[in-house]
C-alpha positions in Angstrom: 0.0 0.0 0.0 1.2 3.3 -0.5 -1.6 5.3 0.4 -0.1 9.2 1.9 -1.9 10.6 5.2 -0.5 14.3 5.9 -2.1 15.1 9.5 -2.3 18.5 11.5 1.2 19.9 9.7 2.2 23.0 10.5 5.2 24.3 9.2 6.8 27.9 10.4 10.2 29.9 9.2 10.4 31.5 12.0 7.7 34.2 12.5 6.5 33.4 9.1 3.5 30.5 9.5 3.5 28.7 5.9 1.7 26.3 6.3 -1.6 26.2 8.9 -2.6 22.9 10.0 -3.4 20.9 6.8 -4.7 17.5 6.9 -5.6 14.9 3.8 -5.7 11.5 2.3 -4.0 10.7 -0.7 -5.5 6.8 -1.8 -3.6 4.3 -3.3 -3.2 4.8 -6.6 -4.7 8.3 -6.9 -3.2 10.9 -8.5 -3.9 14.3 -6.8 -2.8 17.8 -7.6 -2.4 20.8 -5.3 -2.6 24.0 -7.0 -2.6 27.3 -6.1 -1.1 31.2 -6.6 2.6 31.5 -5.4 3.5 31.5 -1.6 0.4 29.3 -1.0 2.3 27.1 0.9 2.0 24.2 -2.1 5.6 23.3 -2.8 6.5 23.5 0.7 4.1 20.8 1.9 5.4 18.8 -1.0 9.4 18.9 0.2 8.1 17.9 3.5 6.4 14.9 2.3 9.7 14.3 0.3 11.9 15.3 3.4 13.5 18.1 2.1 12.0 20.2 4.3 11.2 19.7 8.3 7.9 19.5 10.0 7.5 22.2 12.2 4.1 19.9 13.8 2.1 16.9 12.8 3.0 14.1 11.0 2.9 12.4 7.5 2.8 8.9 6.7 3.5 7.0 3.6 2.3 3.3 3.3 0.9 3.4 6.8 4.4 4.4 8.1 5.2 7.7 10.0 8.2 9.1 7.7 8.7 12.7 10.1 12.8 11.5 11.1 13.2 9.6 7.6 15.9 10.7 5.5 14.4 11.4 1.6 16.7 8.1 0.9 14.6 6.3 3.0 11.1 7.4 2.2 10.8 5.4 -1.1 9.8 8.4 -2.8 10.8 9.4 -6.3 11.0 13.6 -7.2 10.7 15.2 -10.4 11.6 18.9 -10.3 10.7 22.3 -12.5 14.2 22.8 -13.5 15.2 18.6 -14.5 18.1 18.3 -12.7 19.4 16.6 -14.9 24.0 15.4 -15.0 24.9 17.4 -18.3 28.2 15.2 -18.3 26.1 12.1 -18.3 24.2 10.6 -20.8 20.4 9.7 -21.0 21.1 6.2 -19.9 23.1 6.9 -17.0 20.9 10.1 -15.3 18.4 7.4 -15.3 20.6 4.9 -13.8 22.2 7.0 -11.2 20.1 6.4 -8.6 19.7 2.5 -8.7 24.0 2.4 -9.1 23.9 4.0 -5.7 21.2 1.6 -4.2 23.9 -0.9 -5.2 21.4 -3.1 -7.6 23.2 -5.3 -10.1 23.5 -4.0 -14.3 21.4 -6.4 -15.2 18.7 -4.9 -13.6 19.4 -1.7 -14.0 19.5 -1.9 -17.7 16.3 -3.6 -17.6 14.5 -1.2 -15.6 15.8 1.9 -17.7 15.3 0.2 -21.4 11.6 -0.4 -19.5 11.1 3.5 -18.8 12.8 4.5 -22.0 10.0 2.6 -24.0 7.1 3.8 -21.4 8.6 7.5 -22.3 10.0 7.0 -26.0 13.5 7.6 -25.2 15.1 4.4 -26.6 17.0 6.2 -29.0 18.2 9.0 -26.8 19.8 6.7 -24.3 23.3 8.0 -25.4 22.6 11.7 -26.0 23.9 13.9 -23.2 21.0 16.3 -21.3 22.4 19.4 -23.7 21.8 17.5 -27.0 17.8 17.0 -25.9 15.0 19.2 -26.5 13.0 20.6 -23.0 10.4 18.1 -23.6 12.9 15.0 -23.9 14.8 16.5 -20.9 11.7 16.4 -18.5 10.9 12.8 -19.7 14.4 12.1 -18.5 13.9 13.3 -15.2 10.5 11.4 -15.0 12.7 8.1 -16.2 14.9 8.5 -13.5 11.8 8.8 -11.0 10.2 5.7 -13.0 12.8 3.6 -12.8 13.3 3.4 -9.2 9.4 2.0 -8.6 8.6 4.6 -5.7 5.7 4.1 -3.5 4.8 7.7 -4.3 5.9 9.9 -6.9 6.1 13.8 -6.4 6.0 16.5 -9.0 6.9 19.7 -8.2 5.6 22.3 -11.3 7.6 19.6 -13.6 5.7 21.5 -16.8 6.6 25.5 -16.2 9.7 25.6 -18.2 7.9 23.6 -20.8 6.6 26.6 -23.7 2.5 25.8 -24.7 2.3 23.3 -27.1 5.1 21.1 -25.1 2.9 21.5 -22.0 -0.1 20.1 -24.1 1.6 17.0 -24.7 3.1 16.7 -21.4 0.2 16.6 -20.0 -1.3 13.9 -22.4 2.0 11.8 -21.4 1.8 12.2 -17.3 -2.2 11.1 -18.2 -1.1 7.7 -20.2 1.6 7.1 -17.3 -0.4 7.4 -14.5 -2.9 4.9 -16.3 -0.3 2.3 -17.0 1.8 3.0 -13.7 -0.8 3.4 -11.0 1.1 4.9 -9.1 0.6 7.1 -6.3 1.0 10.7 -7.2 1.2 14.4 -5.6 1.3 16.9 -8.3 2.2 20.6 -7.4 1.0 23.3 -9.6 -0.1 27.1 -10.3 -1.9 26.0 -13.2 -4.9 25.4 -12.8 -5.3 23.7 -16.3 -3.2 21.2 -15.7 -4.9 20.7 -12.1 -8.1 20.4 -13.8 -6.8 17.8 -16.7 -4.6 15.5 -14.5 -5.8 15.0 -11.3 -8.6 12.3 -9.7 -8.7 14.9 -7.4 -7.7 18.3 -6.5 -6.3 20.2 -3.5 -6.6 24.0 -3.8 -4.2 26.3 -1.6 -4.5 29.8 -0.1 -2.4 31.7 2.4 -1.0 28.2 3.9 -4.2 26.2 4.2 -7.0 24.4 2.1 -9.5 26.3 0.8 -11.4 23.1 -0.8 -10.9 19.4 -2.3 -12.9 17.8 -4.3 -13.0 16.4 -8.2 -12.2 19.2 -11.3 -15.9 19.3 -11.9 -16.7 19.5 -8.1 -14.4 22.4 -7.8 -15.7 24.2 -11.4 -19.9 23.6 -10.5 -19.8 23.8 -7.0 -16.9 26.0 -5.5 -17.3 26.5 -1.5 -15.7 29.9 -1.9 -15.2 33.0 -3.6 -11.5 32.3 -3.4 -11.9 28.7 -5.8 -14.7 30.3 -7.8 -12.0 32.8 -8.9 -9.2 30.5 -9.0 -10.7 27.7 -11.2 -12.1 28.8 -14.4 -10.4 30.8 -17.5 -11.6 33.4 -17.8 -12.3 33.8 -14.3 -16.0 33.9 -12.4 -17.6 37.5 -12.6 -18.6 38.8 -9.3 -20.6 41.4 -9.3 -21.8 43.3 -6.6 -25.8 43.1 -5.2 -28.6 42.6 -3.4 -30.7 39.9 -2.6 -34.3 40.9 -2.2 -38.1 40.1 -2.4 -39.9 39.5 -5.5 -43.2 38.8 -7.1 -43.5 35.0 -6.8 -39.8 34.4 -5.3 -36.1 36.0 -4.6 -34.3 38.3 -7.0 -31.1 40.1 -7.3 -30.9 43.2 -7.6 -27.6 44.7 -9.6 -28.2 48.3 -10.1 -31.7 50.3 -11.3 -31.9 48.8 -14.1 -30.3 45.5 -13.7 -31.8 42.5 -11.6 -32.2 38.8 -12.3 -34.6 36.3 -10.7 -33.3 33.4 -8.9 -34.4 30.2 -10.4 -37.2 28.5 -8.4 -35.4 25.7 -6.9 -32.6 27.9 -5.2 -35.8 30.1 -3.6 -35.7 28.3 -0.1 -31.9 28.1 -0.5 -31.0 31.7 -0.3 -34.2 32.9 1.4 -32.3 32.4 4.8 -29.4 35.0 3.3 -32.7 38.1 2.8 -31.6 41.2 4.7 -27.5 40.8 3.4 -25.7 44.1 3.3 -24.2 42.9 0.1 -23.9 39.6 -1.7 -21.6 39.1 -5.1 -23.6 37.5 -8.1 -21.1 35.1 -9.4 -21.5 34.0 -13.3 -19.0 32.2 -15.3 -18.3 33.6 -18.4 -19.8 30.8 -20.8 -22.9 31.1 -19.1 -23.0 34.7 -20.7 -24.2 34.4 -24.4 -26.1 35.8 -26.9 -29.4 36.3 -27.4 -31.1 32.9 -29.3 -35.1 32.5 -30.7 -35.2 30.4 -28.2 -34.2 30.3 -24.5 -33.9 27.4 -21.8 -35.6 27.9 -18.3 -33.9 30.4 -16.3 -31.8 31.9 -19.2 -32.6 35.6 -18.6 -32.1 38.2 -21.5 -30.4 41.4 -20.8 -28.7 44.3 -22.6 -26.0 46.0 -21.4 -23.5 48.1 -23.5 -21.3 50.3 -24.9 -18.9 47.1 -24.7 -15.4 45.8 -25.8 -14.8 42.4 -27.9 -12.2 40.0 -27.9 -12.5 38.0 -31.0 -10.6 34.3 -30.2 -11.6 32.4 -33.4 -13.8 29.7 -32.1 -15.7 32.0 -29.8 -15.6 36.0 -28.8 -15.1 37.2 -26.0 -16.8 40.1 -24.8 -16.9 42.9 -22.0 -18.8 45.2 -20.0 -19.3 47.1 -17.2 -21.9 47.0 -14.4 -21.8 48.6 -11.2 -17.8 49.7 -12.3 -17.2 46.2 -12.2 -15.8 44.6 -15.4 -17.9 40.9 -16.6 -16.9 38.4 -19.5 -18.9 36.5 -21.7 -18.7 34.2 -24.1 -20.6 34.3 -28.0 -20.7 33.3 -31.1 -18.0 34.5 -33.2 -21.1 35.3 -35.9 -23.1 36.7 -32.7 -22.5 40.3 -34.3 -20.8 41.6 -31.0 -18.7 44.8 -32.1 -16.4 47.5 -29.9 -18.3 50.1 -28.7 -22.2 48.8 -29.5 -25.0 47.7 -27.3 -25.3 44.1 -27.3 -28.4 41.9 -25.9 -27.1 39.4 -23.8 -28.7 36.3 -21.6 -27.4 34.7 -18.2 -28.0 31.2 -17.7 -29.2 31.5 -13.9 -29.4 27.9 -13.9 -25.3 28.3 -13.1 -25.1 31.4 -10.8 -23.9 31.8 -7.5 -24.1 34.3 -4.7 -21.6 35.0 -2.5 -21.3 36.4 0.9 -18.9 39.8 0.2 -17.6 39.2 4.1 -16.7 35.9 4.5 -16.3 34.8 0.9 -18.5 31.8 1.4 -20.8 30.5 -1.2 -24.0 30.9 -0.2 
């Protein structure tokens, strides 16, 4: 088993509290990725799983086994790092073979175990190159050979993609997907993308200011954020927020935006928010794809609006497009062939079905 328990760690620099009492499971098998905005606390937790970095209180375990006084050596952990960390006087072959020389395990086995992670990874015929001869791509499939190749309990990945330009990160991702399937392996993945949070992991662990803000599934975290704080993280474009009121209306709840702006909330959410009446302030949160344009025909709780003058952003497969209310700028999402210009008034509808309110205080989802 090789399941990961991190329970109650803290972890101080002195005055400086980084991380604030975290606590989580990691399964067997499951590949989970922490993300979050820098000095979250993320790649800190991460070295302290891996022993690089001491546990100011609490304890981890990995396999059922308390690893707080283990040396990394002993952890039976396998690192891959943002920069590769690569020998450049070495060749493919032996970076990957390093590690097991120094365990003391015979060539025979060694060579089988790297020839096996140079065909998992396609570099069979890069086994003599040296690290300066391979492109960035090649070079981070190195460092996760040498990981591979010692068959770790538990990898860690510390932002292994960042240095990687966008179309290499594309198919990096596709790679660490297909490896995890074959592997099985249990995996911590730290990122600040939250793309590649949302495309890799079983589940994910989002960060802020040295704690958890919420974990749960990518589409957990997109449809159902706890807090203003995720709702804004996850997503791009981001969540609007926009500032309101919730009040009284004929036959239910509304919210009211400015004079001229309000939008009823669907039915079923009535008895929901009815509790939250009487607010100073609450934020309307809409994603930006659940702004579109006007159609002949509109689903339940798809409310029209118009709004304007506003800016466009024209993406090729869809436009973007932008607005004001209440000073605060909102996205949305149309057809290319919508007829959205710069400057015009443009007749808009909000899919209610997908909002969210938000108290302005305590950033809670309501």
């Amino acid at each position: 088993m090789s399941a990961v328990s991190i329970r109650d760690v803290y972890k101080s620099f002195g005055e400086v509290k980084v991380i604030q009492g975290i606590s989580m499971e990691i399964a067997d098998g499951e590949f989970v990725v922490m993300v979050g905005p820098s000095g979250c606390g993320k790649s800190t937790l991460l070295r302290m799983v891996a022993g690089l970095e001491s546990i100011s209180a609490g304890e981890i375990a990995i396999g059922g086994k308390v690893v707080n006084n283990l040396e990394p050596k002993d952890r039976d952990i396998a690192m891959v790092f943002q920069n590769y960390a690569l020998y450049p006087h070495m060749s493919v072959h032996d970076n990957m073979a390093y590690g097991l020389k120094i365990r003391g395990l015979s060539k025979s086995e060694i060579d089988s175990r790297v020839n096996r992670a140079a065909e998992i990874l396609e570099l069979s015929k890069l086994l003599k190159r040296r690290p300066r001869e391979l492109s960035g791509g090649q070079r981070q499939r190195v460092a996760m050979g040498r990981a591979i190749v010692r068959e770790p309990k538990v990898f860690l990945f510390d932002e292994p993609l960042s240095n990687l330009d966008a179309k290499l990160r594309v198919q990096m991702r596709e790679e660490l997907q297909a490896l995890h399937k074959r592997l099985a392996t249990t995996t911590l993945y730290v990122t600040h993308d939250q793309v590649e949070a949302m495309t890799l992991a079983d589940r994910v662990v989002v960060m802020n200011g040295g704690n958890i803000e919420q974990v749960g599934t990518p589409n957990d975290l997109y449809h159902t954020p706890t807090t203003k704080f995720v709702a804004g993280f996850i997503g791009s474009p981001a969540m609007n927020f926009i500032p309101g009121a919730l009040e009284e209306a004929a036959g239910g709840l509304r919210v009211r935006l400015n004079d001229k702006l309000a939008f009823p909330v669907p039915q079923e959410r009535t008895a929901r928010y009815r509790p939250h009446l009487g607010r100073a302030k609450v934020l309307f949160g809409l994603r930006p794809e659940h702004i579109m344009e006007q159609r002949p025909h509109m689903e339940p709780n798809q409310h029209p609006f118009e709004v304007g003058p506003g800016v466009t952003e024209p993406m090729g497969m869809e436009t973007l497009v932008y607005f004001t209310v209440n000073g605060t700028e909102v996205c949305g999402r149309v057809n290319p062939n919508a007829g959205a210009r710069d400057g015009g008034h443009m007749k808009l509808v909000a899919d209610l079905n997908n909002m969210h309110l938000i108290d302005d205080e305590s950033g809670k989802v309501l």
